[in-house]
C-alpha positions as CSV (number, residue, x, y, z in Angstrom):
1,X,206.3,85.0,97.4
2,X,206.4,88.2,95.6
3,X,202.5,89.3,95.3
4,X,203.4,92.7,93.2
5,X,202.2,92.0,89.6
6,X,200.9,94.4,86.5
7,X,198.4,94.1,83.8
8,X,200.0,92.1,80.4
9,X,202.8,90.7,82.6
10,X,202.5,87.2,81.5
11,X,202.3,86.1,77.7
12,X,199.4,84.0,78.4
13,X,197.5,86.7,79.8
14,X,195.1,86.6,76.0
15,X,191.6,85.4,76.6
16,X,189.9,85.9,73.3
17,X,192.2,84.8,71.0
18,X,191.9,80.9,71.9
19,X,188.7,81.1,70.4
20,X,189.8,79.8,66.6
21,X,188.6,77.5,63.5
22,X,188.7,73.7,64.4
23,X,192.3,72.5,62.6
24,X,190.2,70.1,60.3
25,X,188.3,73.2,58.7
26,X,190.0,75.5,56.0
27,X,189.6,79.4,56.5
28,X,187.7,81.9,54.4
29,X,186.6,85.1,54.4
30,X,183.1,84.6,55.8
31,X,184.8,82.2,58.4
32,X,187.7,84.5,59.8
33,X,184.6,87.3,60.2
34,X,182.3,84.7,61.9
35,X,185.9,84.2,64.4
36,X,186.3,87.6,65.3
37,X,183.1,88.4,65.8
38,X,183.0,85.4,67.9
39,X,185.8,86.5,69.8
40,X,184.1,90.2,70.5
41,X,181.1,88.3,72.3
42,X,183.8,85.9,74.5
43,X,184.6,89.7,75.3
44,X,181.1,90.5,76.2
45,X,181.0,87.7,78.4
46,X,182.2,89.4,81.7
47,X,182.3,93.1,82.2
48,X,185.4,95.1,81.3
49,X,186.6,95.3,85.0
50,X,185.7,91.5,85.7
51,X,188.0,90.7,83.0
52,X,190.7,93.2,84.3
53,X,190.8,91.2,87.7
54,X,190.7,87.5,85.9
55,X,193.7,88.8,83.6
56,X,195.4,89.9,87.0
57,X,194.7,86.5,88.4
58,X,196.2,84.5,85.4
59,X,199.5,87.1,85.3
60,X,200.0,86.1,89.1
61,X,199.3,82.7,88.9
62,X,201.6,82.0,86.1
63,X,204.3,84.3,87.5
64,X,204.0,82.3,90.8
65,X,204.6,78.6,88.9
66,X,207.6,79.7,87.2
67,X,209.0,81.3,89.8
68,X,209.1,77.6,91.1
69,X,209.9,75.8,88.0
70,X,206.8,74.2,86.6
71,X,204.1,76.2,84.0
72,X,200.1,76.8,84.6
73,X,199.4,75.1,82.2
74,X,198.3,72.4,81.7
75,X,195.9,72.9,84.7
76,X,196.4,71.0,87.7
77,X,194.2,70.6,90.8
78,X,197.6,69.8,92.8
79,X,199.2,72.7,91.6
80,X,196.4,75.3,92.3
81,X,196.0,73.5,96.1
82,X,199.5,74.4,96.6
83,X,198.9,78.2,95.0
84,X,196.1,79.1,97.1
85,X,197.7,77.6,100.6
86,X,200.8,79.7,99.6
87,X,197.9,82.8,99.3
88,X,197.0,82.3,102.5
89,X,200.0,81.7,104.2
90,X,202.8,83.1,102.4
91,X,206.3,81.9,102.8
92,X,208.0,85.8,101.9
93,X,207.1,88.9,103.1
94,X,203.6,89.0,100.8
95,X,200.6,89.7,103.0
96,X,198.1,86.8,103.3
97,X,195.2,87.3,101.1
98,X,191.7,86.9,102.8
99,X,189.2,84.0,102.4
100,X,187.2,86.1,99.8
101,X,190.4,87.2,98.1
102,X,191.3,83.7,97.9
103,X,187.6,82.6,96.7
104,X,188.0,85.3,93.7
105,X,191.4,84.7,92.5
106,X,190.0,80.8,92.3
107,X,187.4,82.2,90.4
108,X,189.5,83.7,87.9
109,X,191.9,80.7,87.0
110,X,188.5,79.3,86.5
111,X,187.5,81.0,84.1
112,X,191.1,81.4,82.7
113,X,191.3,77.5,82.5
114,X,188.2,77.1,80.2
115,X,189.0,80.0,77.8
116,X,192.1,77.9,77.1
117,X,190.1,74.4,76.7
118,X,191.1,73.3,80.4
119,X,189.1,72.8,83.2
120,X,189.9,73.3,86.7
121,X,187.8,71.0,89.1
122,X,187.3,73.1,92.0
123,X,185.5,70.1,93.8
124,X,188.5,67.9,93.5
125,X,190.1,67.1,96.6
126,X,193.5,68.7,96.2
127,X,191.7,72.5,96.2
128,X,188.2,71.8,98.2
129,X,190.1,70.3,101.5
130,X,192.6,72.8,101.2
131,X,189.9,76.0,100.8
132,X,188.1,74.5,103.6
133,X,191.0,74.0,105.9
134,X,191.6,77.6,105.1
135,X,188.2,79.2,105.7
136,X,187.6,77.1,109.2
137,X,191.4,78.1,110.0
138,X,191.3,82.1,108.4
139,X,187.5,82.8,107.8
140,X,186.2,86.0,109.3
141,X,183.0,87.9,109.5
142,X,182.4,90.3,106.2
143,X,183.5,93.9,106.9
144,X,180.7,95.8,106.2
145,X,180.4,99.7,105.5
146,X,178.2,101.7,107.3
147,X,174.7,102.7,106.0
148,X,174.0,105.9,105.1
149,X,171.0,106.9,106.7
150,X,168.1,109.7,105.6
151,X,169.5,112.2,108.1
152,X,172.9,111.5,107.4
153,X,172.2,111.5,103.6
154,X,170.5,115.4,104.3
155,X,173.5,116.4,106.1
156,X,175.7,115.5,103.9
157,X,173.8,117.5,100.9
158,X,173.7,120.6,103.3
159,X,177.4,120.4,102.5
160,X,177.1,121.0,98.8
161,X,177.3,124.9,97.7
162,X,174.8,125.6,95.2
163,X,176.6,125.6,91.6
164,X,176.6,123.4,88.2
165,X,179.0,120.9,89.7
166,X,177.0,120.4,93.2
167,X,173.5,119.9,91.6
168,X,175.3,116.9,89.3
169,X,176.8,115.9,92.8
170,X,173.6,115.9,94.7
171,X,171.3,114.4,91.7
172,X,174.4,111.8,92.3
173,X,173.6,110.6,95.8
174,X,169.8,111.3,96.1
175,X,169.7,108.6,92.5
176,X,172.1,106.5,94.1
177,X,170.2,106.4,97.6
178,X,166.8,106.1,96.2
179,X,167.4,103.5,93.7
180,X,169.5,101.6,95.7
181,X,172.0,101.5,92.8
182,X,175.9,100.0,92.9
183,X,178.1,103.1,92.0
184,X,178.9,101.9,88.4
185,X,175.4,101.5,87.5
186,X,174.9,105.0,89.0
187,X,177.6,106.6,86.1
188,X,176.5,104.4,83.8
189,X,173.3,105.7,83.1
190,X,172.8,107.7,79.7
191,X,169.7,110.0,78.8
192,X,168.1,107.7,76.1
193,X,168.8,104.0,74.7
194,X,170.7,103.3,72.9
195,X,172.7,106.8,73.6
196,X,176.4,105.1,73.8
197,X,178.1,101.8,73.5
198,X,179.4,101.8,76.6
199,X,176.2,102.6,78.4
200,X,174.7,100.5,81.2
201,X,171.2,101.7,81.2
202,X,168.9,104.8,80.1
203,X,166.5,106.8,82.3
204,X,163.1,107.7,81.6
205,X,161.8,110.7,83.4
206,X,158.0,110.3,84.0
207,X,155.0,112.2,85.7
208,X,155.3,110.6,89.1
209,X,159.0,109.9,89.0
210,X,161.6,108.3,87.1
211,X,162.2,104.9,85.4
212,X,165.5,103.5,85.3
213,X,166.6,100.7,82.9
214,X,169.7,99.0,84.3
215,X,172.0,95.9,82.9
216,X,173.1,94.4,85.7
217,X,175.3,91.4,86.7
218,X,172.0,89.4,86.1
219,X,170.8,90.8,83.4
220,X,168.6,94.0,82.4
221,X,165.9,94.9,85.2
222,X,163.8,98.2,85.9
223,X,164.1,100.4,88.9
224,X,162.0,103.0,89.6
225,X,162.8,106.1,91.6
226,X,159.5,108.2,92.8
227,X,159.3,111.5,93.6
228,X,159.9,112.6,97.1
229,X,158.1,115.4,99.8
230,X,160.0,117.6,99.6
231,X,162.4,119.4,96.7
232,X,165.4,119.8,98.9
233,X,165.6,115.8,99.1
234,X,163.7,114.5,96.1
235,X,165.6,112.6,93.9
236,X,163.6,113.6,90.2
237,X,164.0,117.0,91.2
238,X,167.4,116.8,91.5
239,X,167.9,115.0,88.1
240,X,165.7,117.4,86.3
241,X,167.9,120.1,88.2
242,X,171.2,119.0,86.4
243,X,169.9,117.7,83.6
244,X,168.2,121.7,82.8
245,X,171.3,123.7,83.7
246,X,174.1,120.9,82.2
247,X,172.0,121.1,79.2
248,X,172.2,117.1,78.9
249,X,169.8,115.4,76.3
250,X,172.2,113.0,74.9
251,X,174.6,110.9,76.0
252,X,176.4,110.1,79.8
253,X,173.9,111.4,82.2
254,X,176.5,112.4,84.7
255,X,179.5,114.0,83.3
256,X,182.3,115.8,84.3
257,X,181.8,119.9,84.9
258,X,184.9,121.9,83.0
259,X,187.7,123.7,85.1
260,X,185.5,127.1,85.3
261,X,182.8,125.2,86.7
262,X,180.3,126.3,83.7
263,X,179.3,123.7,81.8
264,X,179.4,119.8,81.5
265,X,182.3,118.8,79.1
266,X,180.4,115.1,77.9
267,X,182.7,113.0,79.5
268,X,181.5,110.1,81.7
269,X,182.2,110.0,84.9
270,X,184.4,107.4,86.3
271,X,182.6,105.3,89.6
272,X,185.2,106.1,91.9
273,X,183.7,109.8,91.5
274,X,180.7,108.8,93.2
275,X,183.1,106.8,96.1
276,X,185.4,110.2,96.6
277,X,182.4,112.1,96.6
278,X,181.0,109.7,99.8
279,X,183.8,110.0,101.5
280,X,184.1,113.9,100.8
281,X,180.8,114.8,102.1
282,X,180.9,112.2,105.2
283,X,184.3,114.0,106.5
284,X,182.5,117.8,105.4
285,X,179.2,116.8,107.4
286,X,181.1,115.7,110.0
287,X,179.3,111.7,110.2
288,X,180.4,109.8,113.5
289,X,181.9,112.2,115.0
290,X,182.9,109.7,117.8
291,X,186.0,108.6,115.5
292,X,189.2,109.9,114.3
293,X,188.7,111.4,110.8
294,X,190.1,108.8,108.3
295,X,188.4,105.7,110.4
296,X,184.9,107.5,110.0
297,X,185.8,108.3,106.6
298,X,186.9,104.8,105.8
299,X,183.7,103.6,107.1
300,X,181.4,104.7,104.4
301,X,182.0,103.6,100.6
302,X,179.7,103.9,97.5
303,X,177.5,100.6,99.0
304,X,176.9,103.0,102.0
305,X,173.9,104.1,99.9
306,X,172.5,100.8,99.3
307,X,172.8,99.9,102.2
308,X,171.2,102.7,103.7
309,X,168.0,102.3,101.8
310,X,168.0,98.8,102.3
311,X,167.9,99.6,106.4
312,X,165.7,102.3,106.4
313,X,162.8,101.8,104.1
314,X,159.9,100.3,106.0
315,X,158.4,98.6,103.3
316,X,157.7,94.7,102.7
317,X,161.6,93.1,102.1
318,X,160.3,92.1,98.8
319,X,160.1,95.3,97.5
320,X,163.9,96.2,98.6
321,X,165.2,93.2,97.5
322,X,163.5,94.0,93.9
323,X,164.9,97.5,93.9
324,X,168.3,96.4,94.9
325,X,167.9,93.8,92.4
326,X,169.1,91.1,94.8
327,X,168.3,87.3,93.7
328,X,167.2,86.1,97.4
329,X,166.3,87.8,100.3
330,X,169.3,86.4,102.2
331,X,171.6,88.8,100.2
332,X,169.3,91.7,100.6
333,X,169.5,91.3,104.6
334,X,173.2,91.1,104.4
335,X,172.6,95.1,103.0
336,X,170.0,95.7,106.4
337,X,172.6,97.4,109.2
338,X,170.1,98.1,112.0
339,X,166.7,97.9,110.2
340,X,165.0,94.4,112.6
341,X,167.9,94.1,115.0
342,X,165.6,93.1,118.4
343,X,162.7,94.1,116.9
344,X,161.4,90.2,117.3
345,X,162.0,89.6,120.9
346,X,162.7,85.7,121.3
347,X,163.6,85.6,124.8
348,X,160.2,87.2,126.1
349,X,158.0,85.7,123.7
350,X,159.8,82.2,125.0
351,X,158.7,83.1,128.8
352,X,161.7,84.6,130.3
């Protein structure tokens, strides 16, 4: 099974436009307006890289049944079974996708299915045995990334030099660390509401630190970052820093710096900045040494900095499961590395 695949591949890669006037009511004017505007929430629905991934899904799904002489449509419980067995044990030279790959692209037909009036019955025997058979036969322990810790965090900003770019770079990680923030809600911030449309969350920069307004996969919730003990690692006075000498008080909070490195040109920084930017000052501050470069390096990601707040904060687990903005206390632990590893000791307190 050929696996390669491209965005607008297949015809019936169109989400929104299923969304129509029933066929027993005539069109006007105020009717086609109420349609598209319709059609713009069915857009709002799912974020913009969410519905990337879910047209993806539908162009390889589709590609896949005609390559064997049937159509996705309509659904078929049958069908998919077959689709996702094929994922996980390919009959060509295709890789086999992981239990969580598989679990996602599900996802996506799922979705796909019921913008198009279908629906796909995950539960029904043809998919559930099969997914089952293939996470007891495939399913392996999440690979996590490694925490970033407080000392590892100050190494890595000893790397910085000390110019326009590096204080937007260092107000980038100290935020990031502190709020425990994903790194697209990190570049997503904007210095006011309301600022842009494509903002996901203001900051409010207060006496005894800052308040940040985020929209999350959940919904909107507040985060606040205090101010630390020192100005070499405080995260408010890094903000403040960048925010003074990039001369930002509209707009994307964390922009990109021009080629002479003198001033911030306005445009909003793409998250995979903040993810080079990881990885850059892990292999400049010279993290687990104990490892060839590019394993260390591939070790840490842009969830390195949640989960390093999430392991090294000695607070109640409520709090960090509030800041992380984590719906049970089971995901937050998933985030804690080393943070109560033996700390209970079960095997003297049971008399041994």
């Amino acid at each position: 099974m050929d696996q390669e695949y491209k965005v607008g591949e297949s015809p019936d890669q169109g989400d929104d436009t299923e969304i129509s006037l029933p066929s027993q009511v005539a069109g006007s004017g105020t009717l086609d307006r109420l349609v598209e505007t319709a059609r713009d929430y069915a857009k709002a629905a799912a974020s913009e890289n969410t519905l990337k991934a879910y047209a993806k899904d539908w162009a390889h799904f589709a590609r896949w049944c005609r390559m064997r002489g049937t159509e996705p449509l309509p659904s078929s419980p049958q069908l998919v079974g077959l689709y996702i067995a094929d994922l996980a044990a390919p009959t060509g030279k295709a890789p086999a996708l992981s239990v969580s790959s598989i679990e996602r692209r599900l996802s996506g037909l799922a979705w796909t299915f019921a913008q198009r009036g279908e629906q796909l019955d995950r539960k029904d025997r043809h998919i559930a045995s099969v997914l089952a058979g293939i996470r007891r036969k495939h399913a392996r322990p999440p690979v996590q990334k490694e925490a970033i810790l407080p000392e590892d965090l100050i190494d890595m900003l000893a790397t910085l030099p000390h110019d326009l770019r590096s204080l937007r770079d260092r107000a980038i990680l100290l935020i990031g660390f502190a709020g425990g923030l994903r790194r697209s809600e990190i570049v997503s911030l904007d210095h006011g509401k309301d600022d842009t449309t494509d903002s996901g969350g203001w900051v409010e920069v207060l006496e005894d630190g800052l308040l940040l307004t985020l929209r999350g996969k959940t919904g909107w919730r507040e985060v606040e970052v205090a101010r630390g003990s020192s100005e070499q690692t405080c995260p408010v006075h890094a903000l403040e820093q960048w925010l003074h000498y990039a001369r930002i008080d509209f707009g994307p909070i964390f922009t990109a710096v021009s080629r002479s490195g003198l001033k911030a040109t306005g445009e909003r920084l793409s998250d995979k900045h903040v993810a080079r930017l990881i990885k850059s000052c892990v292999r400049d501050a010279g993290l687990r040494p104990d490892l060839p470069e590019k394993e260390r390096v591939a070790l840490f990601s842009g969830h390195s900095l949640r989960a390093g707040l999430a392991s090294s904060a000695e607070v109640d687990e409520r709090y960090v499961q509030k800041q992380l903005g984590h719906a049970s206390a089971e995901m937050t632990r998933r985030y804690q590395r080393r943070r109560d590893r033996f700390r209970v000791n079960l095997t003297k307190a049971a008399g041994l």
